[in-house]
Each structure stands twice: as C-alpha cells, then as structure tokens.
N, C-alpha and C positions, 0 to 999 in steps of 0.2 A: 399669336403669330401676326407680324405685320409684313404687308408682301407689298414690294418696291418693283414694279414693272419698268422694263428701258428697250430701247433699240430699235425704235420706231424713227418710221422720218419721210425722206422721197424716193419713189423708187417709180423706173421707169414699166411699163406692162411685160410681162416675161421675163419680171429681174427676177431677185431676193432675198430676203432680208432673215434674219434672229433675231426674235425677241427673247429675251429673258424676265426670268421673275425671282429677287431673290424675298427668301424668306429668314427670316428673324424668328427666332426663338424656338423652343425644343419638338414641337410638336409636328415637323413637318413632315420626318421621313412616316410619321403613322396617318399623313394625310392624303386624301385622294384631292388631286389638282388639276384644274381647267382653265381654258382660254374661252371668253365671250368676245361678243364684240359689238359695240352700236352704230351706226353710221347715222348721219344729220337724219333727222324726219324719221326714223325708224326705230323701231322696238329693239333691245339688247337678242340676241342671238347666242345659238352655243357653237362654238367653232371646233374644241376638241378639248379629250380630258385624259389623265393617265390616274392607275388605280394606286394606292401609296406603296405596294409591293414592285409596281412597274411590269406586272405582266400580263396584262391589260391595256387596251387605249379604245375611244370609241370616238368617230369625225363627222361631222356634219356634212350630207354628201357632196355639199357645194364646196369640199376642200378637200376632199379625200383620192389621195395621189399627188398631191399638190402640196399638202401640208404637214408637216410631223413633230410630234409632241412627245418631249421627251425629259428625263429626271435623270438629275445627279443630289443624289438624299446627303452624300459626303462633303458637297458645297450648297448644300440648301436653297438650288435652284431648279428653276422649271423653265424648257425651252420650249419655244416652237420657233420649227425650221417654217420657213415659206418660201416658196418656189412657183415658177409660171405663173407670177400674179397677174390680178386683172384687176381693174377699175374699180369695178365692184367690191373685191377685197378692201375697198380703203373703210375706215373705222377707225374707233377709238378702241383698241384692245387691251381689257383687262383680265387678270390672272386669278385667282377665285381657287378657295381651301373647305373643304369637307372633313370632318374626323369622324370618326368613329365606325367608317363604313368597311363592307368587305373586304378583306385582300385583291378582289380581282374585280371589287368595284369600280367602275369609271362612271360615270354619270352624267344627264344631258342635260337635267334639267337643277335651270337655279336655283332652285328653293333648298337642295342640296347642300348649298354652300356656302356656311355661313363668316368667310372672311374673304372680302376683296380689297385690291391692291387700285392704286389712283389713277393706273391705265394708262397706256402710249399712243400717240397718234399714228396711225399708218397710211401714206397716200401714194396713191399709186394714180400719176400722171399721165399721159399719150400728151 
C-alpha cells in the first residue's frame, strides 16, 4: 500500500483545515490507520488513529475535541478533520497503515505501523 497525504497548508489559529490520505492498493479497508505528526526540533508524535473496521478511534489529548479521524474504505482514504487550531498544531503530518491488527484496534504507538506516506505541512500562523 502506498499512502499519498495532501491538504496541508496556512491556516490562521481557530481555522480548519482536511487532510486527507489516499491509499493505493488492496490492502487498506483491513488496515488500521493513523495520523502522526513532527514539528521542527521535535520527536514524531501520535495525533490520532482509526481501527480498519472504523469502530474505534483513539486521540492524543492535545487534540481531542478538536480533531477527528475518519475512513472511507470505498474511496481508500483516511481523513482528519482539524478544527480550533493552534500554533502549536503546526507539523509535518503523516498518515501511517498497520495490518493485520484487531477490528477495534487503533493504536498510538508507531512501531505498529509499518507503512507511511510523505506527509503535508501544516502551519498555523497568528
């Protein structure tokens, strides 16, 4: 599976933006999928994940209310909404695939998942 991330860009504090993640090739609707994210000087982080059934999702609390992650298995994408952003939110946001895990697996840590995508910039200006 190769996953193509987009929809990144400027946005001002208390906008909001989609990103999307498509994926390529057959394997996706049995995949559980996430959103990390690295900002300059900083270690990759986990932002939010959905389980490849979709009934399941698990968020990292610095985005929880704020963020939401979501799947269409019929168009082989993977969303996160963002909303009330902050400064802070800016990152390089990449999309990241797990197989072979639970139905209602979502999972936070990356070791989990072993295909990511080339990642969007996201900046959020004042």
């Amino acid at each position: 599976v190769q996953l193509q991330a987009s929809g990144g860009g400027l946005v001002q504090p208390g906008g909001s933006m989609r990103l999307s993640c498509l994926a390529s090739g057959s394997t996706f609707s049995r995949d559980a999928m996430a959103w990390f994210r690295q900002a300059p000087g900083k270690e990759r982080e986990f932002v939010a994940a959905v389980s490849w059934s979709g009934g399941s999702t698990s968020y990292a609390d610095s985005v929880k209310g704020r963020f939401t992650i979501a799947r269409d298995n019929a168009k082989n994408t993977l969303y996160l909404l963002m909303s009330r952003l902050r400064p802070e939110d800016t990152a390089v946001y990449y999309c990241a695939a797990a197989n072979g895990l639970g139905f209602l697996s979502a999972p936070s840590d990356s070791y989990e998942y072993h295909n990511w995508g080339q990642g969007t910039q996201v900046t959020v200006y004042s």
